[in-house]
C-alpha positions as CSV (number, residue, x, y, z in Angstrom):
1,X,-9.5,7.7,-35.3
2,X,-8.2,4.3,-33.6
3,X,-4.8,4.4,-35.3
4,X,-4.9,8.1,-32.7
5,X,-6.5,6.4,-29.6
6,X,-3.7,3.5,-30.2
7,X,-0.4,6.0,-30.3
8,X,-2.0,7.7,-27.3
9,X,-2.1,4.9,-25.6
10,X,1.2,3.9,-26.5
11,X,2.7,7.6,-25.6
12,X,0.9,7.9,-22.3
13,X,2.1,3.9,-21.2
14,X,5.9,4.8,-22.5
15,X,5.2,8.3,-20.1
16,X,4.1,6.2,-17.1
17,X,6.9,3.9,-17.8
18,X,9.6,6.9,-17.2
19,X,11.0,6.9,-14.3
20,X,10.7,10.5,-12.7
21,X,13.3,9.0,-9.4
22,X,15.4,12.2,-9.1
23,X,18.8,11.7,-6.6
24,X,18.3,12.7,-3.1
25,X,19.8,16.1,-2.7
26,X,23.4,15.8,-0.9
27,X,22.6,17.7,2.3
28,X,19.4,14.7,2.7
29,X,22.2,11.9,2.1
30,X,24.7,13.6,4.7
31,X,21.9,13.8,6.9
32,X,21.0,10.2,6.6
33,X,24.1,8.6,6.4
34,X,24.7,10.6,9.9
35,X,21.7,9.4,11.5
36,X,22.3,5.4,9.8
37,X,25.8,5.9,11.6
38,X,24.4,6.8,14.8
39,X,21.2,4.2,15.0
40,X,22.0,1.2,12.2
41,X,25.1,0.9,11.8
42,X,26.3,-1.3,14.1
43,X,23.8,-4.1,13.3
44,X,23.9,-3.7,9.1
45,X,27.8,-2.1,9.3
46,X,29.3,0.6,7.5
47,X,28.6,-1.3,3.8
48,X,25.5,-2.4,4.7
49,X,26.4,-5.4,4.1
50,X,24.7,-6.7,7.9
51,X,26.1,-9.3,9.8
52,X,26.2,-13.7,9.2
53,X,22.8,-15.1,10.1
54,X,21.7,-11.9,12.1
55,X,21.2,-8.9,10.2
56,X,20.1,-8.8,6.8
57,X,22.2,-6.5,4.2
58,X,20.7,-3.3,3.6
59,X,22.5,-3.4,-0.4
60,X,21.5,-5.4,-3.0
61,X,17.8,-5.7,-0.7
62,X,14.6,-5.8,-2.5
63,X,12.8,-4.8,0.6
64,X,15.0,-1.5,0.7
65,X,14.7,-0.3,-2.9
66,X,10.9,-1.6,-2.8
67,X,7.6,-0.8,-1.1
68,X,8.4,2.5,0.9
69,X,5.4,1.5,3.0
70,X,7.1,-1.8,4.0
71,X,10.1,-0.3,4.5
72,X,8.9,2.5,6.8
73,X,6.9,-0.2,9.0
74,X,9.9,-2.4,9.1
75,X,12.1,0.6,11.0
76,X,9.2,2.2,12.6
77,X,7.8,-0.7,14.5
78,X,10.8,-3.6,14.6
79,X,10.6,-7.1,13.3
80,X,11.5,-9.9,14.3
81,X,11.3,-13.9,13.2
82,X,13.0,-15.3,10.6
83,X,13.5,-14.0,7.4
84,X,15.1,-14.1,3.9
85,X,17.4,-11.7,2.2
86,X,19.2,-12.9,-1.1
87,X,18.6,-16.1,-0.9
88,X,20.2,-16.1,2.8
89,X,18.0,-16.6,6.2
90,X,18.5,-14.3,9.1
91,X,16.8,-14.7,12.3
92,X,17.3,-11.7,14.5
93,X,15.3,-8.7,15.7
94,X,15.2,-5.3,14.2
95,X,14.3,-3.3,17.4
96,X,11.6,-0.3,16.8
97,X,12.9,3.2,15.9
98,X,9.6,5.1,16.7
99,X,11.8,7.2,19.1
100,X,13.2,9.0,15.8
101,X,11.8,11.8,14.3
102,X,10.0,11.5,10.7
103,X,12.2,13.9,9.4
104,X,15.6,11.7,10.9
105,X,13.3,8.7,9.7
106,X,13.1,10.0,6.4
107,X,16.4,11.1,5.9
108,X,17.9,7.4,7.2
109,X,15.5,5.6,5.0
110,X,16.1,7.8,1.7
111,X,19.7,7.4,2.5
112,X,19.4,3.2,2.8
113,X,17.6,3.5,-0.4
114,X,20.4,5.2,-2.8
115,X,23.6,3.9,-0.5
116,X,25.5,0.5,-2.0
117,X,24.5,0.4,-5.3
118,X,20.9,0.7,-4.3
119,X,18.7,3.7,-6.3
120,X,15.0,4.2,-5.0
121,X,12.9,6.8,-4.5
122,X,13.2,9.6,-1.8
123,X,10.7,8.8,0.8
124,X,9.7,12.3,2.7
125,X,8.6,13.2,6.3
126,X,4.9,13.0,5.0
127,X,5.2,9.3,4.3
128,X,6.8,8.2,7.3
129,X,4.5,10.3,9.5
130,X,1.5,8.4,7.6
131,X,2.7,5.2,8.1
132,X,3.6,6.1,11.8
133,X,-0.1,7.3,12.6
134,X,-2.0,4.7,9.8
Protein backbone atom coordinates (compact mmCIF):
# COMPACT_ATOMS: atom_id res chain seq x y z
CA UNK A 1 0.00 0.00 0.00
CA UNK A 2 2.82 2.86 0.58
CA UNK A 3 5.01 1.54 -2.20
CA UNK A 4 1.26 2.76 -4.33
CA UNK A 5 0.80 6.09 -2.35
CA UNK A 6 4.70 6.78 -3.11
CA UNK A 7 4.45 6.14 -7.21
CA UNK A 8 1.34 8.30 -7.04
CA UNK A 9 2.94 10.79 -5.63
CA UNK A 10 5.73 10.56 -7.77
CA UNK A 11 3.38 10.41 -11.15
CA UNK A 12 1.12 13.25 -10.07
CA UNK A 13 4.56 15.68 -9.05
CA UNK A 14 6.25 14.50 -12.58
CA UNK A 15 2.34 15.60 -14.08
CA UNK A 16 2.41 18.97 -12.35
CA UNK A 17 5.98 19.33 -13.40
CA UNK A 18 4.77 19.24 -17.33
CA UNK A 19 4.58 22.07 -18.77
CA UNK A 20 1.14 22.42 -20.57
CA UNK A 21 2.57 26.23 -22.26
CA UNK A 22 1.07 25.69 -25.76
CA UNK A 23 2.45 28.59 -28.54
CA UNK A 24 0.25 31.52 -29.04
CA UNK A 25 -1.73 30.94 -32.09
CA UNK A 26 -0.17 33.05 -35.16
CA UNK A 27 -3.16 35.38 -35.75
CA UNK A 28 -2.63 36.36 -31.52
CA UNK A 29 1.25 37.05 -32.33
CA UNK A 30 0.33 39.21 -35.65
CA UNK A 31 -1.95 40.94 -33.53
CA UNK A 32 0.45 41.73 -30.91
CA UNK A 33 3.45 42.37 -32.61
CA UNK A 34 1.05 45.00 -34.48
CA UNK A 35 -0.12 46.64 -31.46
CA UNK A 36 3.86 46.35 -29.71
CA UNK A 37 4.69 48.26 -33.08
CA UNK A 38 2.22 50.88 -32.63
CA UNK A 39 2.50 51.51 -28.59
CA UNK A 40 6.19 50.00 -27.43
CA UNK A 41 8.24 50.00 -29.91
CA UNK A 42 9.79 53.01 -29.94
CA UNK A 43 10.97 52.90 -26.31
CA UNK A 44 12.07 48.87 -26.23
CA UNK A 45 12.82 48.87 -30.38
CA UNK A 46 12.09 46.46 -32.89
CA UNK A 47 14.42 43.52 -30.95
CA UNK A 48 13.33 44.48 -27.77
CA UNK A 49 16.42 44.95 -26.92
CA UNK A 50 15.27 48.79 -25.16
CA UNK A 51 17.40 51.49 -25.13
CA UNK A 52 21.07 52.37 -22.83
CA UNK A 53 20.12 53.35 -19.32
CA UNK A 54 16.35 54.06 -20.22
CA UNK A 55 14.43 51.25 -21.24
CA UNK A 56 14.82 47.89 -20.09
CA UNK A 57 15.02 44.97 -22.80
CA UNK A 58 11.94 43.21 -23.19
CA UNK A 59 14.18 39.60 -24.28
CA UNK A 60 16.17 37.73 -22.16
CA UNK A 61 13.63 39.64 -19.05
CA UNK A 62 12.65 37.63 -16.16
CA UNK A 63 9.85 40.08 -15.45
CA UNK A 64 8.44 39.34 -19.05
CA UNK A 65 8.47 35.53 -19.11
CA UNK A 66 7.47 35.64 -15.17
CA UNK A 67 4.53 36.64 -13.05
CA UNK A 68 1.74 37.52 -15.66
CA UNK A 69 0.21 39.58 -12.78
CA UNK A 70 3.35 41.74 -12.56
CA UNK A 71 3.61 42.04 -15.98
CA UNK A 72 0.04 43.12 -16.62
CA UNK A 73 0.41 45.87 -13.66
CA UNK A 74 3.67 47.03 -15.06
CA UNK A 75 1.86 48.08 -18.68
CA UNK A 76 -1.48 48.76 -17.21
CA UNK A 77 -0.49 51.35 -14.66
CA UNK A 78 3.31 52.66 -15.67
CA UNK A 79 6.32 52.55 -13.58
CA UNK A 80 8.68 54.48 -12.94
CA UNK A 81 12.06 54.69 -10.49
CA UNK A 82 14.94 52.91 -10.96
CA UNK A 83 15.25 49.49 -11.77
CA UNK A 84 17.27 46.45 -12.83
CA UNK A 85 17.16 44.23 -15.82
CA UNK A 86 20.13 41.71 -16.46
CA UNK A 87 22.28 42.91 -14.19
CA UNK A 88 21.92 46.50 -15.87
CA UNK A 89 20.04 49.72 -14.13
CA UNK A 90 17.55 51.69 -15.99
CA UNK A 91 15.88 54.63 -14.64
CA UNK A 92 13.11 55.81 -16.82
CA UNK A 93 9.31 55.84 -16.82
CA UNK A 94 7.06 53.27 -18.43
CA UNK A 95 3.95 55.49 -19.03
CA UNK A 96 0.42 53.74 -18.28
CA UNK A 97 -1.32 51.94 -21.16
CA UNK A 98 -4.85 51.65 -19.49
CA UNK A 99 -6.07 53.48 -22.61
CA UNK A 100 -5.68 49.95 -24.48
CA UNK A 101 -8.14 47.46 -24.62
CA UNK A 102 -7.69 44.07 -22.63
CA UNK A 103 -7.96 42.29 -25.66
CA UNK A 104 -4.99 44.68 -27.49
CA UNK A 105 -3.41 44.34 -23.83
CA UNK A 106 -3.42 40.77 -24.10
CA UNK A 107 -2.44 40.31 -27.42
CA UNK A 108 0.82 42.87 -26.86
CA UNK A 109 1.69 41.10 -23.60
CA UNK A 110 1.36 37.31 -24.99
CA UNK A 111 3.27 38.62 -27.91
CA UNK A 112 6.34 40.25 -25.51
CA UNK A 113 6.23 36.97 -23.82
CA UNK A 114 7.14 34.36 -26.82
CA UNK A 115 9.10 37.34 -29.06
CA UNK A 116 13.27 37.15 -28.77
CA UNK A 117 13.88 34.02 -27.59
CA UNK A 118 11.38 34.51 -24.76
CA UNK A 119 8.54 31.42 -24.32
CA UNK A 120 5.80 32.15 -21.54
CA UNK A 121 2.46 31.47 -21.19
CA UNK A 122 -0.42 33.25 -23.20
CA UNK A 123 -2.00 35.67 -20.95
CA UNK A 124 -5.83 36.17 -22.09
CA UNK A 125 -8.30 39.23 -22.00
CA UNK A 126 -9.71 37.61 -18.65
CA UNK A 127 -6.43 38.23 -16.83
CA UNK A 128 -5.67 41.60 -17.89
CA UNK A 129 -9.25 42.77 -17.27
CA UNK A 130 -8.76 41.29 -13.51
CA UNK A 131 -5.72 42.92 -12.92
CA UNK A 132 -7.22 46.16 -14.47
CA UNK A 133 -10.36 46.13 -12.03
CA UNK A 134 -8.39 44.11 -8.88
Amino acid sequence: MRILILFSLIISLFACNKSTNTPPSKEIMAAGQKHYTAHCKVCHQANGEGTSMMNPPLANNKTVTGSPEKLTKIVLFGQSGPIKVNGKKFNGVMAPHSHLSDKQLSEILTYIRNSWGNEASAITTEQVRKVRFK
